[in-house]
N, C-alpha and C positions, 0 to 999 in steps of 0.2 A: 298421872304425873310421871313416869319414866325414871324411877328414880333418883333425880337430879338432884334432890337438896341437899343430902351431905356432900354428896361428891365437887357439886359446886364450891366449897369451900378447902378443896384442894387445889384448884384452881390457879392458884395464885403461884403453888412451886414449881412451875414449868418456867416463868420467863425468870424467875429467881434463879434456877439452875443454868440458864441459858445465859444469862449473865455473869454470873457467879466463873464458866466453863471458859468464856470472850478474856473474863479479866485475868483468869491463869495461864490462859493461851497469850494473852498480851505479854504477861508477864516474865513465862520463858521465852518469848521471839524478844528480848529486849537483855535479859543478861544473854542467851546468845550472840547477841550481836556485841554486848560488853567485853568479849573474849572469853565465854563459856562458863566453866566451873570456877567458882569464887577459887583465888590464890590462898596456896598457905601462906599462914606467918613466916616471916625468914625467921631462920634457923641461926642459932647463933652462929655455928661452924662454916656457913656461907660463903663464898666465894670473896663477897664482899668485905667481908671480915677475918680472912685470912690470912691476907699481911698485918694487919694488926696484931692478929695471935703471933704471927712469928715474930713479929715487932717484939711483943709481948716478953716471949719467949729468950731471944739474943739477949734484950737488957737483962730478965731473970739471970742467964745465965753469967753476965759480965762481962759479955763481946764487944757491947758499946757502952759510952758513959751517956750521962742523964741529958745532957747537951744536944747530943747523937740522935737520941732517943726522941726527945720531943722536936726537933727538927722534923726529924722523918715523919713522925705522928701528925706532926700536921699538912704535913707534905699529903698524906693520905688522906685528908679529907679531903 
C-alpha cells in the first residue's frame, strides 16, 4: 500500500485553503476598489463642524443674540 491511508484523509485541506486564499483575495481587490483603508470616524473638531464651534463660541461669548444665533445654525446645515 504506499502509505496512503492516513495521508489520504488530509486530502481535503488543500482546496479548503485554495479557496479559503480566492475569498480573501476577493475580498481585498473589493474594499480596494471601495477607496482602500476603511475611513475614520469624523472627528468632532472637523472642518465640517467648525463654524459651528465658532458659532458656538460668538453666542458664548455675547457677540450675537439667540435670534442671530439660530439663524445662522441653520443657515449651516
Amino acid at each position: 500500500m504506499m502509505g496512503g491511508g492516513w495521508m489520504m484523509g488530509w486530502m481535503w485541506i488543500w482546496p479548503v485553503l485554495i479557496l479559503a486564499g480566492l475569498v480573501l483575495v476577493g475580498f481585498v481587490v473589493v474594499r480596494l476598489a471601495q477607496g482602500g483603508a476603511p475611513s475614520a470616524p469624523a472627528r468632532s473638531d472637523s472642518t465640517g463642524s467648525a463654524g459651528r464651534r465658532i458659532l458656538d463660541e460668538r453666542f458664548a461669548r455675547g457677540e450675537i443674540d439667540e435670534d442671530e444665533y439660530r439663524r445662522r445654525r441653520d443657515a449651516l446645515r
